[in-house]
C-alpha positions as CSV (number, residue, x, y, z in Angstrom):
1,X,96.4,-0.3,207.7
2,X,99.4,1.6,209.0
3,X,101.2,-1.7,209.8
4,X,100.8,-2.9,206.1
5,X,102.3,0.7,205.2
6,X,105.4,0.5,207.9
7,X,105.8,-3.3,206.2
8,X,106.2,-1.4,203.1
9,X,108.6,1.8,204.1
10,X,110.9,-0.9,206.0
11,X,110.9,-2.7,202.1
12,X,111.3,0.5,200.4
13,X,114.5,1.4,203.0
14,X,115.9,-2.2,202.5
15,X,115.5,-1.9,198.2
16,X,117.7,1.3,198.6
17,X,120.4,0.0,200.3
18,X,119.9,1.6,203.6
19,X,120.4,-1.0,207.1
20,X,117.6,0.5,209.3
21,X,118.1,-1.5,212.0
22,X,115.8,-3.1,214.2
23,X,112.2,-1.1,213.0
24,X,109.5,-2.5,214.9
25,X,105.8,-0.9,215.5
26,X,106.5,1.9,218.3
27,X,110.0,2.7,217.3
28,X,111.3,5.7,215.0
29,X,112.8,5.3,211.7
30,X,116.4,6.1,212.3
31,X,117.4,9.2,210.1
32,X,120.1,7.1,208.0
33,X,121.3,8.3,204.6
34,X,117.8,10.2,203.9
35,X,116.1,13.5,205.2
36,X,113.6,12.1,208.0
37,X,113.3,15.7,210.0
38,X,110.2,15.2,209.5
39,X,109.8,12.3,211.1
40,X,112.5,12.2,213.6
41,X,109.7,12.7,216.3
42,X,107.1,11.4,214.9
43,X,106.3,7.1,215.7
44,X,105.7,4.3,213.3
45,X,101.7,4.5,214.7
46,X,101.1,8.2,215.4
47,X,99.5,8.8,212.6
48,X,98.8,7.8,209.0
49,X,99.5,10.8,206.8
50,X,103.2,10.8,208.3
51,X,103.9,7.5,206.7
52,X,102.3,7.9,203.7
53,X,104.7,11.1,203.5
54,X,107.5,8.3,204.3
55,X,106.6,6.4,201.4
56,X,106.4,9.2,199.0
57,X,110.0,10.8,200.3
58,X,111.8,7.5,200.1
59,X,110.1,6.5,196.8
60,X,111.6,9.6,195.3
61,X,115.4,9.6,197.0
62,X,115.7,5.6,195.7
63,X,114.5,6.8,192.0
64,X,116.8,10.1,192.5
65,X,119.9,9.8,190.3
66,X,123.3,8.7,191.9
67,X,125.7,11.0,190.9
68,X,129.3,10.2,191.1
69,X,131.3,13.7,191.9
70,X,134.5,12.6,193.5
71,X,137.5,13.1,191.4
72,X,140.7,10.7,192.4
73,X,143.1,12.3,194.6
74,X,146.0,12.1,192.0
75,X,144.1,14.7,189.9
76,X,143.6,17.2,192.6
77,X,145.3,20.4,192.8
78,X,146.3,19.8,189.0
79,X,145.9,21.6,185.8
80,X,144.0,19.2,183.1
81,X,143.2,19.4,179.7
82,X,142.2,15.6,178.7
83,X,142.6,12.3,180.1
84,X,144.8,10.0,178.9
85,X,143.3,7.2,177.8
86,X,144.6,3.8,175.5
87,X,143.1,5.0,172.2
88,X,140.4,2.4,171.7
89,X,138.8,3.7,175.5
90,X,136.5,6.1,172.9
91,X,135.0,8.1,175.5
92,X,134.4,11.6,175.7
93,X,133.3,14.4,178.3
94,X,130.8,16.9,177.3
95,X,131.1,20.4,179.3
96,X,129.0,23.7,179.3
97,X,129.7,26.5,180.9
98,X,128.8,30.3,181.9
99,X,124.8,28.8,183.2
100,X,122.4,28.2,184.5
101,X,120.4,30.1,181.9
102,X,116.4,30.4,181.5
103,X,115.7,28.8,178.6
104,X,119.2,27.5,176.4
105,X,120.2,25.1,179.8
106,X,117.0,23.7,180.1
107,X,116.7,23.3,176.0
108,X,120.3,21.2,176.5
109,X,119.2,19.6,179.3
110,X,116.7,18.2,177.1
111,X,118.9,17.1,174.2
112,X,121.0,15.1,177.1
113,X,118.4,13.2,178.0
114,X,116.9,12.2,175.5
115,X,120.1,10.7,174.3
116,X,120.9,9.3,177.9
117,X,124.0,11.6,178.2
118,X,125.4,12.7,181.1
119,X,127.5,16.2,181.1
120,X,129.6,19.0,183.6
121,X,128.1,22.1,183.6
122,X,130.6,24.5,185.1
123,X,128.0,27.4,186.9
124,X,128.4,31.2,187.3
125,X,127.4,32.1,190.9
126,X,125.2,35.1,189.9
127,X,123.7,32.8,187.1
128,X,123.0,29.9,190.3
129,X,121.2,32.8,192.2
130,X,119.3,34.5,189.6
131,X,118.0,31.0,188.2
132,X,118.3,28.4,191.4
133,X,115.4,25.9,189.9
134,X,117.5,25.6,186.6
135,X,120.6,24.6,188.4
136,X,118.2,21.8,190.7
137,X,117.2,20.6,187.5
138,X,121.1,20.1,186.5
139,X,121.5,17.9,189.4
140,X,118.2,16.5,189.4
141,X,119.0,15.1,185.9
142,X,121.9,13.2,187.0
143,X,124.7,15.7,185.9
144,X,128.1,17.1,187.4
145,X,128.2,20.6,188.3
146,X,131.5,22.5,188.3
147,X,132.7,25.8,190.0
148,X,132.7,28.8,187.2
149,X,133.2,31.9,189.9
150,X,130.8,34.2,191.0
151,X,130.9,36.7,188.7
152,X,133.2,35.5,185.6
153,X,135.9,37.9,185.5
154,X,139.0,37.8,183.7
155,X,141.3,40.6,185.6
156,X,144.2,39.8,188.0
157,X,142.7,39.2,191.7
158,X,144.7,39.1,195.2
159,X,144.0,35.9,197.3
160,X,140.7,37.4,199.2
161,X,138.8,38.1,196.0
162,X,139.7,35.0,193.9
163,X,138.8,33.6,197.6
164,X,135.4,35.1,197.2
165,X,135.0,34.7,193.9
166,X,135.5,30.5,194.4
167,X,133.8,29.8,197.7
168,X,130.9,32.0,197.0
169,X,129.3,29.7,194.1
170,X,130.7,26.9,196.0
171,X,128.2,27.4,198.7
172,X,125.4,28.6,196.8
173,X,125.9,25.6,194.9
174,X,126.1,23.2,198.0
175,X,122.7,25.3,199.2
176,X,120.9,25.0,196.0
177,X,121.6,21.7,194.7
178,X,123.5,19.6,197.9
179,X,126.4,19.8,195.9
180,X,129.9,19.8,197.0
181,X,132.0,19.9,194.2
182,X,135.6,19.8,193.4
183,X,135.9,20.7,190.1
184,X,137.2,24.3,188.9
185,X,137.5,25.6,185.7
186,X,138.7,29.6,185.1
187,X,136.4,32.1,183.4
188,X,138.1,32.3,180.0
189,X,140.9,29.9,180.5
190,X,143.0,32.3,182.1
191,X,145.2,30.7,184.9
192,X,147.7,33.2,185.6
193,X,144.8,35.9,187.4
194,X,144.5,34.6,191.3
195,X,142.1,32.1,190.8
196,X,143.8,29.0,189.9
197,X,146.4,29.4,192.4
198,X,143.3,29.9,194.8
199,X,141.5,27.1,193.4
200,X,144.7,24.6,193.3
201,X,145.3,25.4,197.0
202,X,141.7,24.4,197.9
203,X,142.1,21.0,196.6
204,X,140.3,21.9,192.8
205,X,141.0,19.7,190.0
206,X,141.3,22.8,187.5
207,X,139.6,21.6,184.7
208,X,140.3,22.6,181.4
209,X,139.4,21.6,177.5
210,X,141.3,19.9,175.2
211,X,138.6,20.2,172.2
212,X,135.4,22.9,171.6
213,X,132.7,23.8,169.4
214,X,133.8,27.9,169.4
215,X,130.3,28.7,170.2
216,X,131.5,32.0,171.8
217,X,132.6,33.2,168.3
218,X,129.0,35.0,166.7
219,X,130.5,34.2,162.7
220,X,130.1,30.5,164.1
221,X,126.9,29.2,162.7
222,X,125.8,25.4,163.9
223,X,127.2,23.6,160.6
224,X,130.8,25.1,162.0
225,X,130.3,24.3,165.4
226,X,129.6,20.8,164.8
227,X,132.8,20.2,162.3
228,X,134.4,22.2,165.2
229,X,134.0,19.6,167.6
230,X,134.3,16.4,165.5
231,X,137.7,17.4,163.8
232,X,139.2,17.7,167.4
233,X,138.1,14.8,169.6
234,X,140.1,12.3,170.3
235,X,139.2,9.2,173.3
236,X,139.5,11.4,176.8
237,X,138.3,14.7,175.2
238,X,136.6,17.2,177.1
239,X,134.6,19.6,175.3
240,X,134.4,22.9,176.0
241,X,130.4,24.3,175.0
242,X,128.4,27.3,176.6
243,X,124.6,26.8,178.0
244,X,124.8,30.6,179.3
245,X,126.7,33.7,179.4
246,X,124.8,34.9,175.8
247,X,122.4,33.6,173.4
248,X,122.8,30.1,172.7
249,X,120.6,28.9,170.5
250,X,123.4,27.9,167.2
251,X,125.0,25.4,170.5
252,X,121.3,24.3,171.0
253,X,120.9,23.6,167.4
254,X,124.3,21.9,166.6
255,X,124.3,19.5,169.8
256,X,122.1,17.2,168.9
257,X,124.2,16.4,165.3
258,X,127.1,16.6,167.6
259,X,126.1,14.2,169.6
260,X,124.9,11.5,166.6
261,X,128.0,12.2,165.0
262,X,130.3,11.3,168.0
263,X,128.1,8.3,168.2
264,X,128.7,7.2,164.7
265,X,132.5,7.2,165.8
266,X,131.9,4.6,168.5
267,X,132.0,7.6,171.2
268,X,130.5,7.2,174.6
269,X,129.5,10.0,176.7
270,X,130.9,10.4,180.3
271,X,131.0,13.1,183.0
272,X,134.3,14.5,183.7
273,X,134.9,12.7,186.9
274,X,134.0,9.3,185.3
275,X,136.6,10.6,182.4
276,X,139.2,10.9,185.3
277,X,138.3,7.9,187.4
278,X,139.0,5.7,183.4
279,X,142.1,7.0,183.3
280,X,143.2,6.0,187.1
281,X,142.1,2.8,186.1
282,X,144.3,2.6,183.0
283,X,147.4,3.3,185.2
284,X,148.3,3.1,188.4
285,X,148.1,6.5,190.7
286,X,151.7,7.0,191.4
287,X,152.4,7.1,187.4
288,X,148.8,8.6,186.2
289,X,150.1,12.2,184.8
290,X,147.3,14.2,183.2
291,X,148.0,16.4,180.2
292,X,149.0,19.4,181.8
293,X,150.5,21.4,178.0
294,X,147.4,23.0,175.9
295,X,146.9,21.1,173.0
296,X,145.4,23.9,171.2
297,X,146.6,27.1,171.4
298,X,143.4,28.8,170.5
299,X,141.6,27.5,174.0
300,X,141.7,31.1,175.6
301,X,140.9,33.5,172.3
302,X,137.8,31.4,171.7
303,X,136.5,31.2,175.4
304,X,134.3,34.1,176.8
């Protein structure tokens, strides 16, 4: 009976948080926090396939991941390398960049969640074009997505192309995934080209990596990416991996040992907001001063 099912979208609406207000037979389900266009003229007793759709949409949006993607306003416009956390707060942030690819993202993707991990993944504009489903997937699975520049160059750019190069992804990103993101990281770590002066002006936390696996380096076999990683984290690592930009399979291969082995060292697994959020916590904002000095001076060589 459609009553029995408008009894049970009014339940669903209520379980996810959402005030309806007053939803009686005859009246439309206000469009609040959910996509109802296609029901926004449709009533409760019109007809019977339009509220089974209801069910079916809001069943999905409650059981869709919440993803937290606000950074705190301390960190914005700054350079970062690692949170600073008390050193028994053993967390760490895992980060990939240069994808969406075809087959390594989704390969990763599937390591991540089979270990209930959440990661950034730092997209390439032309990557978030040429494979769109791969970067819903990304969001889909509960993960942060960060803004990589459309094309990934290195070279010295005036304001309008590093203005391109930023907001470009950043709207194919918001199109393709509903994702307005605020993190920035430069195409091999170079901050002295345009783009982080761009990105800094636009409000980006520019986020780079205080530990990595060298995966970019082809000698690099998985045994060497793995002692790579372990040797330099630390609580409020972030670690710099690649799910695109080339073939790879050895960062495939060594993330799941990566992964047990950080475990084994009492490591939990955040995204990079949550890593920033721990440490705003830790101190108060007026003092909270993120690690702004490389720690490593190899972080540029070793990213392509």
């Amino acid at each position: 009976m459609p009553n029995e099912k408008l009894h049970l979208i009014v339940k669903l609406v209520s379980v996810v948080g959402i005030t309806a207000g007053a939803i009686s037979l005859g009246l439309l389900i206000p469009k609040i926090g959910f996509d109802h266009s296609w029901l926004s003229k449709q009533s409760i007793n019109r007809d019977d396939k339009a509220i089974n759709h209801a069910i079916s949409s809001i069943s999905a949006q409650a059981a869709a991941p919440v993803i937290k993607t606000e950074i705190p306003k301390a960190f914005q416009g700054q350079t970062i390398y690692q949170a600073k956390l008390k050193p028994n707060n053993k967390v760490v942030a895992l980060t990939f960049d240069d994808g969406p690819g075809p087959k390594n993202t989704a390969q990763i993707l599937e390591i991540l969640k089979k270990n209930n991990i959440k990661a950034t993944f730092f997209m390439v504009g032309i990557m978030v074009k040429n494979f769109p489903q791969i970067a819903k997937q990304v969001a889909a699975d509960g993960h942060v997505i960060g803004n990589h520049t459309w094309h990934h160059r290195y070279r010295r750019m005036d304001v309008a192309t590093a203005a391109s190069e930023i907001n470009r992804i950043a709207d194919i990103i918001y199109k393709t995934t509903g994702v307005k993101t605020t993190l920035f990281r430069p195409p091999g770590g170079f901050l002295k080209n345009g783009l982080v002066d761009y990105a800094k002006s636009q409000k980006y936390a520019v986020m780079m990596w205080s530990d990595e696996s060298s995966d970019t380096q082809r000698r690099e076999q998985p045994p060497a990416l793995i002692k790579n990683v372990i040797k330099g984290v630390k609580p409020g690592a972030i670690v710099l991996m690649h799910d695109g930009g080339g073939n790879r399979s050895r960062t495939v291969q060594a993330l799941p040992q990566i992964i047990s082995d950080l475990k084994a060292q009492g490591y939990k697994f955040v995204t990079i907001p949550e890593l920033l959020e721990m440490q705003s916590k830790e101190e108060s904002l007026a003092t909270a001063s993120p690690i702004t000095a490389s720690p490593q001076a190899k972080n540029q060589s070793n990213h392509k």
